[in-house]
C-alpha positions as CSV (number, residue, x, y, z in Angstrom):
1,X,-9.4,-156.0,64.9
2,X,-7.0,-154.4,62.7
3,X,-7.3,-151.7,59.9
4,X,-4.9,-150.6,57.6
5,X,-5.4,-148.3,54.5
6,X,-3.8,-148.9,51.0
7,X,-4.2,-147.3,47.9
8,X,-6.6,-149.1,44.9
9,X,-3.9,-148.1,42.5
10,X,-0.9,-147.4,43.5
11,X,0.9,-147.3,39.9
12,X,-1.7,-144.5,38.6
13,X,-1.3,-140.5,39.3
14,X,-4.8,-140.4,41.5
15,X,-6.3,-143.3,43.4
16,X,-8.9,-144.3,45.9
17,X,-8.5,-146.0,49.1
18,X,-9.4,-149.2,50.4
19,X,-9.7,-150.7,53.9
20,X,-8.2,-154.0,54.9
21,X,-10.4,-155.3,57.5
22,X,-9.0,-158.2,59.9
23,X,-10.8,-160.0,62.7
24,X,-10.9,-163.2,64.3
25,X,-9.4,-164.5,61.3
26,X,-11.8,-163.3,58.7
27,X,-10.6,-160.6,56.1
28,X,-12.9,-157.9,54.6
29,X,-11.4,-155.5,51.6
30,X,-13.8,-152.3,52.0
31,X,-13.3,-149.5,49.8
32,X,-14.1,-146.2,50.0
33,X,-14.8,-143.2,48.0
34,X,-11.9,-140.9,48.7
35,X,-9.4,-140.3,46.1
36,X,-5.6,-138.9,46.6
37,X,-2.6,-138.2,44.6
38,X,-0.3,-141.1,44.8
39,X,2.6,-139.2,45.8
40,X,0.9,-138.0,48.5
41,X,0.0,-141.1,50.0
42,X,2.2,-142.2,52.7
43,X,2.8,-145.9,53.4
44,X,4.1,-146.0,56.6
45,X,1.4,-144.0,58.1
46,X,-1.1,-144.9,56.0
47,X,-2.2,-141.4,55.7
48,X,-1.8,-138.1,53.4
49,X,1.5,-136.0,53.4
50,X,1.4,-132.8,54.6
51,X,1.8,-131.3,51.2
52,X,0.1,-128.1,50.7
53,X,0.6,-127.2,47.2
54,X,0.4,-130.5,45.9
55,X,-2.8,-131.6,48.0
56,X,-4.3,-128.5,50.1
57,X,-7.3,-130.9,51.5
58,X,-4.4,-133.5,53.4
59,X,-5.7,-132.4,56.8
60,X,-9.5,-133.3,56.0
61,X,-8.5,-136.3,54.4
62,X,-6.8,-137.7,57.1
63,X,-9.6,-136.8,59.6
64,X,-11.8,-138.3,57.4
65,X,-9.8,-141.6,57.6
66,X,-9.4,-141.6,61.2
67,X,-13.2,-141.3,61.4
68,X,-13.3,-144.3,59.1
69,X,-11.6,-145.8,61.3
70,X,-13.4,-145.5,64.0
71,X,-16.6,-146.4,62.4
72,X,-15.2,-149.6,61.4
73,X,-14.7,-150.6,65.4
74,X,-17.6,-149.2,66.8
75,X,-19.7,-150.9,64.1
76,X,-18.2,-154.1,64.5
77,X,-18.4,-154.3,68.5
78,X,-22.1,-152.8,68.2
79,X,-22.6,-156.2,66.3
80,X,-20.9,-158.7,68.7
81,X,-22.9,-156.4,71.4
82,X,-25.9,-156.8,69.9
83,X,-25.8,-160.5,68.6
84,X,-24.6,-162.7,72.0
85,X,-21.0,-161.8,71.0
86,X,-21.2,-163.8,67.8
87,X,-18.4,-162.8,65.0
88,X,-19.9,-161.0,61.9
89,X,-19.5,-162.9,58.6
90,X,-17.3,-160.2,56.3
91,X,-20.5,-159.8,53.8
92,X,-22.6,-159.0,56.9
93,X,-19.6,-156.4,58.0
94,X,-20.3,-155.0,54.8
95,X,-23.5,-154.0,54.9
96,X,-23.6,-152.6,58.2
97,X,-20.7,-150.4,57.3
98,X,-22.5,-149.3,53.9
99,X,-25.0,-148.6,56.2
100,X,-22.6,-146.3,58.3
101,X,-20.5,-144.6,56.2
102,X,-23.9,-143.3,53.9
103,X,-23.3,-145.5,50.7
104,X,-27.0,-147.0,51.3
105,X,-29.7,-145.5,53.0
106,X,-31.1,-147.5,55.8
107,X,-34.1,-149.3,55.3
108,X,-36.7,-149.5,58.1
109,X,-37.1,-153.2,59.5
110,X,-40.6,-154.7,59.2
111,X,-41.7,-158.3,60.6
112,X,-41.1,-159.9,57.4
113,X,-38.0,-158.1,56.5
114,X,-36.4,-159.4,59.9
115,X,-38.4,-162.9,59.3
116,X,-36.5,-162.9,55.7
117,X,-33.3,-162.0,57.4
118,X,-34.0,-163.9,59.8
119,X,-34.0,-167.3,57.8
120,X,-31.1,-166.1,55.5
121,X,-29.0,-165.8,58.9
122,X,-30.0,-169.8,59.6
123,X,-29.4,-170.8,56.1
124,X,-26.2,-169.5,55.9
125,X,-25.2,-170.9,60.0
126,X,-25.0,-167.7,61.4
127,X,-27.8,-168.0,63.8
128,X,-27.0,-168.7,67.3
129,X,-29.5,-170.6,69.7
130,X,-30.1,-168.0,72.3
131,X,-30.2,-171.6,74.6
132,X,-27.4,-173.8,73.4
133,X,-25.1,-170.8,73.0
134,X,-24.7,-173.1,69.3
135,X,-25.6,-172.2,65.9
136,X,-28.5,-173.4,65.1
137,X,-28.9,-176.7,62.4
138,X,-30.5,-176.5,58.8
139,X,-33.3,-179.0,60.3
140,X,-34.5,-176.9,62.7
141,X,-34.6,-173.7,60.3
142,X,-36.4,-175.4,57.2
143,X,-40.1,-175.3,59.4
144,X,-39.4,-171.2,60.1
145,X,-39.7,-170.8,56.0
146,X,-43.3,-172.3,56.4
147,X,-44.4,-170.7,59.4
148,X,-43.6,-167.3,57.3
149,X,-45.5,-168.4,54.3
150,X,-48.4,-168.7,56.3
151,X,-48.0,-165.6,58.2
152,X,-47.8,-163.7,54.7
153,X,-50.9,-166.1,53.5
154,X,-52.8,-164.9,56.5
155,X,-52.2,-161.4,56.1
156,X,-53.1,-161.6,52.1
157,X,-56.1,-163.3,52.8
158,X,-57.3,-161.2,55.3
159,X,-56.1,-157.5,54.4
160,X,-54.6,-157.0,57.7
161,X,-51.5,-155.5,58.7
162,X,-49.2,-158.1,60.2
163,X,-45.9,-156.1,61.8
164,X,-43.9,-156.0,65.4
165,X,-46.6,-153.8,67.2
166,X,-49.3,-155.9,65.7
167,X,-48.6,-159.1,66.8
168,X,-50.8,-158.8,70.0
169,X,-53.1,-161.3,71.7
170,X,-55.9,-160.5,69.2
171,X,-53.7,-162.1,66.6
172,X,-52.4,-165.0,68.2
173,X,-56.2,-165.8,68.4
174,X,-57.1,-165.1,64.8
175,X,-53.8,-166.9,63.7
176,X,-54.5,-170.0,65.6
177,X,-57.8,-170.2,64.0
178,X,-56.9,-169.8,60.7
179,X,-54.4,-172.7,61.0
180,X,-57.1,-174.5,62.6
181,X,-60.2,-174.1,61.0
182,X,-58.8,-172.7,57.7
183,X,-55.5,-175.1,57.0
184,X,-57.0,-177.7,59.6
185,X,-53.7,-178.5,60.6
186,X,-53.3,-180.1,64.0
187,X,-52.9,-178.7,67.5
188,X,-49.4,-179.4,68.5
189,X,-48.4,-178.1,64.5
190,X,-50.1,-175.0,65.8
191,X,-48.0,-174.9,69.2
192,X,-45.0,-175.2,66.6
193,X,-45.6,-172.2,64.4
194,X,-46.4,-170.0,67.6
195,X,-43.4,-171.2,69.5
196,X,-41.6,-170.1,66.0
197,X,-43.1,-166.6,66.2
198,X,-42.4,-165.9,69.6
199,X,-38.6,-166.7,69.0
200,X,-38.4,-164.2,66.1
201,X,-39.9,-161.4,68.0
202,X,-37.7,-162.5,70.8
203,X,-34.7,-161.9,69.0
204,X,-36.0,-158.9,67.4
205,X,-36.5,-157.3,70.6
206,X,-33.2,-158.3,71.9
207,X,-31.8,-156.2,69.2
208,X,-33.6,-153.1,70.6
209,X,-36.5,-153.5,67.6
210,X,-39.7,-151.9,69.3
211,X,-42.3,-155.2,69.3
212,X,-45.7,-155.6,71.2
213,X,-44.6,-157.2,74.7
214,X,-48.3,-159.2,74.1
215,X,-46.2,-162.5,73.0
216,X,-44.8,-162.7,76.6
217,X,-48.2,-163.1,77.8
218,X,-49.5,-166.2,79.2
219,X,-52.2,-165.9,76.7
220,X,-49.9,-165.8,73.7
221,X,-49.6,-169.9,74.9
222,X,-48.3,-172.7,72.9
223,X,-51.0,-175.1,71.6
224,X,-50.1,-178.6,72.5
225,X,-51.5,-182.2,73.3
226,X,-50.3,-185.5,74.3
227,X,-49.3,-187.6,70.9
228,X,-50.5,-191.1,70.4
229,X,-46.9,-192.7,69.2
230,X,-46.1,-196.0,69.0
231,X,-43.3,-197.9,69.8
232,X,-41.7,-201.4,69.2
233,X,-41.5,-204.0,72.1
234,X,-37.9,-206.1,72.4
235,X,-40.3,-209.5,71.1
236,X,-41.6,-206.8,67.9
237,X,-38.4,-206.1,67.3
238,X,-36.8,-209.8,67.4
239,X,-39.4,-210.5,64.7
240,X,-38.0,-207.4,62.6
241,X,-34.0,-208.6,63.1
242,X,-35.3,-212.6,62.0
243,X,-37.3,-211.9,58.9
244,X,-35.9,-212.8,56.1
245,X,-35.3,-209.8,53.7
246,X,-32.7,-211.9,51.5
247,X,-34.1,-210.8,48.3
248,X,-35.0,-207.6,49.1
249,X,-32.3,-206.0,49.1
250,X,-33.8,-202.7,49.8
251,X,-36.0,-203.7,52.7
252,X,-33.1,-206.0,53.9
253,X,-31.1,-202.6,54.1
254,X,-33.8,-200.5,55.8
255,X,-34.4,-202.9,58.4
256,X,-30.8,-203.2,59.5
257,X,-30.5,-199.3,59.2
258,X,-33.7,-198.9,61.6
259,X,-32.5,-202.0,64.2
260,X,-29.4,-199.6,64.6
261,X,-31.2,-196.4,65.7
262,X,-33.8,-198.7,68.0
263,X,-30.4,-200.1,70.1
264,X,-28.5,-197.0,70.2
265,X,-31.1,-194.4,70.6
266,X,-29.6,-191.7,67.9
267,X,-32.0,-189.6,65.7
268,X,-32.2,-190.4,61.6
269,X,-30.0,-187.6,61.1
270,X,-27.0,-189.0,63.4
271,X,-27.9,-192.9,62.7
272,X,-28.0,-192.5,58.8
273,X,-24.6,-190.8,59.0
274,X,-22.8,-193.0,61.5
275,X,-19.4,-194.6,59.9
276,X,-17.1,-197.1,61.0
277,X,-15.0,-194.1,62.3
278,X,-17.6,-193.2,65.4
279,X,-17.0,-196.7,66.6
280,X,-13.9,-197.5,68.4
281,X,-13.1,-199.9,71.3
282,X,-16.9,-201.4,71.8
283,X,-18.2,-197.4,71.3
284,X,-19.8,-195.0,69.4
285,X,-18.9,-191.6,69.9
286,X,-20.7,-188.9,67.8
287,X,-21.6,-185.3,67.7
288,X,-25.4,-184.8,67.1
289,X,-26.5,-183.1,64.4
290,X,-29.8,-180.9,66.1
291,X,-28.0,-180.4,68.9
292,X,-23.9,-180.3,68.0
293,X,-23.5,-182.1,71.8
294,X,-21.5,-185.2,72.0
295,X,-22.4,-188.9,72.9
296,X,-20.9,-191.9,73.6
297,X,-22.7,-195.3,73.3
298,X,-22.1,-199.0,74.0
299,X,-21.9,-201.4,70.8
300,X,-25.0,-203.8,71.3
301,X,-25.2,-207.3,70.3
302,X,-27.4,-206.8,67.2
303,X,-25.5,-203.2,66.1
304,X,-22.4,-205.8,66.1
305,X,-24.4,-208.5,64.1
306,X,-25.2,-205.1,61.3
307,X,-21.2,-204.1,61.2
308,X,-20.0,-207.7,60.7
309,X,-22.7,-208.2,58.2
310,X,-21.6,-205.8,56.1
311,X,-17.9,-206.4,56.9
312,X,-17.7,-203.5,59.6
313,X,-19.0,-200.8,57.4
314,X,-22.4,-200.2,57.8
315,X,-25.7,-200.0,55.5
316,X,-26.1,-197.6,52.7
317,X,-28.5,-195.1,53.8
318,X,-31.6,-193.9,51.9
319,X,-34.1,-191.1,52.2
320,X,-36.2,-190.4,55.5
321,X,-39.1,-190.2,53.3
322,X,-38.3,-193.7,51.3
323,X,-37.1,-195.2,54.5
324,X,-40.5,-194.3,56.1
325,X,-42.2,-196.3,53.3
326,X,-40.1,-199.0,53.6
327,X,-40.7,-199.8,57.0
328,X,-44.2,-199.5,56.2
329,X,-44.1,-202.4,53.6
330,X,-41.7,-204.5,56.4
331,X,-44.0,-203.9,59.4
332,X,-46.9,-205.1,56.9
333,X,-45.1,-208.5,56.7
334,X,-45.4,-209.4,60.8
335,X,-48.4,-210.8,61.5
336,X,-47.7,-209.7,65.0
337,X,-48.0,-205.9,64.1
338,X,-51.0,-205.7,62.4
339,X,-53.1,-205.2,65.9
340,X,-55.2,-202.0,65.8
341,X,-54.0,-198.7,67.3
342,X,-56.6,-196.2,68.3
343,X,-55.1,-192.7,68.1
344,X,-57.0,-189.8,69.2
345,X,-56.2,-186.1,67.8
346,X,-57.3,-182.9,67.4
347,X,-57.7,-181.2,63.3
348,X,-59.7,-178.6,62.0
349,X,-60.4,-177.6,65.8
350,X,-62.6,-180.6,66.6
351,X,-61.0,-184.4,68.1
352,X,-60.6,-187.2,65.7
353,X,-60.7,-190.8,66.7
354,X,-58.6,-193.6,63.9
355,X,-58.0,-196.9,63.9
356,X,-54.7,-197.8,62.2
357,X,-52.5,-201.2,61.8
358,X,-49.7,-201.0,63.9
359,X,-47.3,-201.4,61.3
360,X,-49.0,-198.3,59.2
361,X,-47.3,-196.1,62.1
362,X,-43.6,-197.3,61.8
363,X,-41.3,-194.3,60.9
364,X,-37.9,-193.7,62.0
365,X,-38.6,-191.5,64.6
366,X,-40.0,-194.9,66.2
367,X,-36.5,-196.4,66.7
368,X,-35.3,-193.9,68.9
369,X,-38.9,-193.9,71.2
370,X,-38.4,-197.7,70.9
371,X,-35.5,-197.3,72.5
372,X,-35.9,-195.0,75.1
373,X,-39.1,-197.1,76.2
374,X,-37.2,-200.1,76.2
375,X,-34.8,-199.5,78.6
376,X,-36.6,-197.7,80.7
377,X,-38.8,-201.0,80.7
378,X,-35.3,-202.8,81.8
379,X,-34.8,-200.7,84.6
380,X,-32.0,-198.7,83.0
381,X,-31.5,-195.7,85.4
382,X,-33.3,-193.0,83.6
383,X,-30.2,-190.1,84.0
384,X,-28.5,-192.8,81.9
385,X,-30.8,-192.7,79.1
386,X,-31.2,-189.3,78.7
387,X,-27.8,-188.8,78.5
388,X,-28.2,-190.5,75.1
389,X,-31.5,-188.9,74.1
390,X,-30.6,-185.6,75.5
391,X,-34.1,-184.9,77.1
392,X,-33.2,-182.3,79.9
393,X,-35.7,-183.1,82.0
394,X,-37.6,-186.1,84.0
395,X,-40.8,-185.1,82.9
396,X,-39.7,-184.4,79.2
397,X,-38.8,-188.0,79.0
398,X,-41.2,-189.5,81.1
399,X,-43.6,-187.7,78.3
400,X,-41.8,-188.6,75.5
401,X,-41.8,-192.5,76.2
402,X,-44.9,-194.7,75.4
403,X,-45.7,-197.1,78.3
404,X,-50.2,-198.7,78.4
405,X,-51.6,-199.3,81.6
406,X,-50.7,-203.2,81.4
407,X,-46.7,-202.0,80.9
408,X,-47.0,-199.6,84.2
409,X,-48.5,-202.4,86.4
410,X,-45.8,-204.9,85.1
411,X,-43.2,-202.4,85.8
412,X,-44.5,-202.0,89.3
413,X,-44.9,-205.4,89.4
414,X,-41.2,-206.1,88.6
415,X,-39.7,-203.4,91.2
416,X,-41.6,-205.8,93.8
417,X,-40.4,-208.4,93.0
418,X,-36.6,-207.7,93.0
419,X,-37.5,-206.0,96.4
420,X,-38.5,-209.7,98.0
421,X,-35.6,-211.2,96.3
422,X,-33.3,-208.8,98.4
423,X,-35.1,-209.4,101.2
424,X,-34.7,-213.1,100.8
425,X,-31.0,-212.7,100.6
């Protein structure tokens, strides 16, 4: 970091000073309160002249500039101390030094002043991922808006005090009951809001902001439960690639969109941004967007089909929400996917049973569970494709894939038989 002072108006009689802030290639302009004769500045020194008669109060001046100084540096490194060595944006230097020097008076920090803040950091990319080391993408940070509008709902509609002490065992219990019973919103969106809590008040504490330790507690638990999703088999999703969508133009362009993300794996966010640049030599090589990690994919058969289709660009994207729709209306054209589904959940605290169409469950989150499910079906080692869906576990992905009894025993069934055909040979 370096600091140098200049006057504001060097032309006039009397001026103040300002600081030129620079670090890690960012520049902040700061300026200060004290005011000096201009002919009693020096520039070389960047200090007052020892000149008496002309300016009697040089040696408190320049004390008080040397303490500026140093409450630049120690308020800047206090930061980087306090926030995983990350680099302070110069508006965010600003404040703190404000702060500092006495131009505002500090504020005390309540839950939903550091929830606020909290968001504002993530809109803006400032947030680092105390896990990935990585800030921390706009997708993730939209759902941490909702989980504090319910936290403020809650506290309006029950006159209680919602704060860092507060947030104890007793209201992880009311809290998941008024999302349960009140909003009747379903367990694993409960698991979601709480796991969102406990990472604010994680971060808090980390910043020596005094918090109940009760959210550390076993029972301060995540709600969660298995999800009945779907996914499309390689015949379902033959009868997809050979529809003919040749005037729909839209539908035609949805399905070749979604056929992409089921034989490469990637999420809607990396799929619906791919360009012909990512591909190169039979590849694709792209940064995710949730996770800002690279990976490097082979060029299937059909992908290649899509690019020379549309002359080795690739389909115009639309909406997740109108592509969801879409699919909807393409699924509903296979007579092959209109077999029940029985999914089992739980809402409002009690387990709900539905029968749905297959094709009423299509999204395009089910091209990438399509995927995984698939290969794993082919015997693709499963290290191999978790390297492209970036589960870091076994048992994350062994979860996340959708295999029924009948798929399990075929599996088995097929392990045995390469087995006899080795020993044969």
């Amino acid at each position: 970091m370096e600091i140098k002072f200049y006057l504001k108006r060097p032309k006039d009689t009397e001026s103040t000073i300002f600081a030129n802030i620079s670090y890690e290639g960012k520049t902040l302009r700061y300026y200060l309160s004290e005011r000096i004769p201009t002919v009693c500045w020096n520039k070389a020194t960047q200090r007052a002249l020892k000149m008496p008669k002309d300016f009697p109060e040089y040696p408190e001046f320049n004390a008080r500039l040397d303490f500026l100084d140093h409450t630049i540096k120690s308020t800047y490194r206090k930061y980087r101390n306090d926030n995983n060595h990350s680099i302070p944006a110069p508006q965010q230097l600003k404040m703190l030094l404000d702060i500092a020097t006495g131009k505002t008076e500090f504020k005390q920090v309540t839950f939903f002043s550091y929830f606020e803040d909290f968001n504002n950091r993530s809109e803006r990319g400032e947030r680092i991922s105390p896990k990935t080391k990585k800030k921390t993408s706009p997708n993730t940070n939209k759902g941490y808006v909702t989980t504090l509008n319910h936290l403020k709902e809650f506290q309006k509609t029950y006159a209680r005090l919602i704060d860092f002490t507060t947030i104890d065992i007793k209201f992880h219990s009311d809290f998941l009951a008024y999302l349960s019973i009140k909003l009747e919103l379903g367990t694993n969106t409960l698991g979601t809001h709480i796991k969102r809590i406990k990472t604010v008040m994680a971060e808090a504490q980390s910043r020596k902001i005094d918090v109940s330790d009760d959210y550390k507690s076993n029972y301060f638990f995540k709600p969660g439960e298995e999800t009945d999703s779907i996914y499309l088999n390689e015949q379902e999703l033959k009868l997809i690639e050979e529809l003919d969508l040749s005037k729909n133009v839209k539908l035609d362009r949805t399905r070749d969109l979604f056929l992409i993300g089921c034989y490469t794996g990637l999420r809607f966010s990396d799929y619906s941004i791919l360009n012909p640049e990512h591909i190169k030599d039979g590849f694709i090589e792209i940064k995710q967007v949730k996770t800002d990690s690279k990976v490097v994919i082979p060029v299937h058969p059909v992908v290649q089909g899509i690019r020379e289709k549309y002359n080795y660009a690739l389909p115009k994207v639309i909406s997740n929400q109108k592509m969801n729709d879409y699919l909807k209306d393409i699924g509903e054209l296979i007579p092959a996917l209109k077999s029940p589904v029985t999914i089992t959940y739980t809402k409002g605290g009690k387990e709900v049973t539905k029968i749905y169409p297959k094709w009423s469950m299509i999204s395009t989150h089910t091209a990438r569970r399509s995927f995984a499910t698939n290969e794993y079906l082919a015997g693709t080692p499963v290290i191999t494709i978790m390297a492209i869906t970036g589960h870091k576990t076994e048992k994350a992905f062994l979860r996340y894939i959708k295999l029924t009894p009948d798929e399990h025993a075929k599996l088995l069934k097929m392990h045995w038989d390469k087995r006899q055909e080795l020993k044969v040979v």
